[in-house]
C-alpha positions in Angstrom: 7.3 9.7 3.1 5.9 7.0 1.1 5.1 8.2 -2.6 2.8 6.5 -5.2 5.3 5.4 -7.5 7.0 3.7 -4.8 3.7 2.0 -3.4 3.0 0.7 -7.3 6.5 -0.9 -7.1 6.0 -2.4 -3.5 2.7 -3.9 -5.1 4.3 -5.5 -8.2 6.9 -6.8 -6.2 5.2 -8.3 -3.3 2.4 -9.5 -5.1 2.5 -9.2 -8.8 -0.2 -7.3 -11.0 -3.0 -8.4 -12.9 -2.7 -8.4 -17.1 -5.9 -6.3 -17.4 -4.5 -3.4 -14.6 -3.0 -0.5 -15.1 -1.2 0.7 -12.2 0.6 3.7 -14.0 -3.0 5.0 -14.4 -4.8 7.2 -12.2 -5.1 4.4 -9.3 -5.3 6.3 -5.8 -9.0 6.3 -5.0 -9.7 2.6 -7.2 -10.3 0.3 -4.5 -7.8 -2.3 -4.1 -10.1 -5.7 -5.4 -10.7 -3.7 -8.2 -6.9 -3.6 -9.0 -6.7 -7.2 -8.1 -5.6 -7.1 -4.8 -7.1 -9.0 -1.8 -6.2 -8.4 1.8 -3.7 -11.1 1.8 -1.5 -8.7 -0.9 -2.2 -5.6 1.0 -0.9 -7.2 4.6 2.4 -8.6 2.1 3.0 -4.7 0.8 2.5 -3.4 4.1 4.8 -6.0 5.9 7.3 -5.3 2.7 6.8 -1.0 4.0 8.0 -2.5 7.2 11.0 -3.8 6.7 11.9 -1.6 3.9 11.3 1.6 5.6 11.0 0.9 9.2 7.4 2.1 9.7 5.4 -0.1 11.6 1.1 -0.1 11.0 -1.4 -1.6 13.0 -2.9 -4.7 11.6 -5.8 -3.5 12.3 -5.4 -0.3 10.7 -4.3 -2.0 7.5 -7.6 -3.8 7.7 -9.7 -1.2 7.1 -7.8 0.4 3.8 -9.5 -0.1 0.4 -7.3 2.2 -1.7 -3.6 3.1 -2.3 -5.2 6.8 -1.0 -6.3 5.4 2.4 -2.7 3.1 2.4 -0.3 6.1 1.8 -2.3 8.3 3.5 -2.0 5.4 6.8 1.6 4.6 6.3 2.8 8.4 6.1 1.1 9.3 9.2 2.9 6.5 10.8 5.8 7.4 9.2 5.2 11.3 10.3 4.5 10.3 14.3 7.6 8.0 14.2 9.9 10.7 13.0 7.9 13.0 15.3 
């Protein structure tokens, strides 16, 4: 299971963070532009969940996430029916 902390790391590392963000703050339901985030970054996190923790998304799943809510809540029930 995925956890926020671990989804703010994959986000700095994949695709840096703006000055003006705070990603410690309360980020789950703040839509990902507003963090500074395009698609582009969220694909890169998502293929960086891949091949860190073998779960694999649809693409066009991932394409429809706007918050690091919907994206947990996405890869953990991938996670969950892989395991299952």
């Amino acid at each position: 299971m995925l956890t926020l902390d671990e989804l703010r790391n994959l986000l700095r590392e994949s695709a840096g963070v703006d000055e003006e963000v705070d990603l410690d703050g309360e980020i789950l339901d703040t839509a990902f532009d507003e963090l500074g985030y395009d698609s582009i970054a969220v694909i890169e996190t998502v293929a960086r969940i891949t091949r860190d923790h073998g779960v694999r998304v649809e693409d066009d799943a991932v394409a429809d996430v706007r918050t690091p809510r919907e994206l947990l809540d996405l890869v953990n029930a991938a996670s969950s029916v892989r395991a299952g």
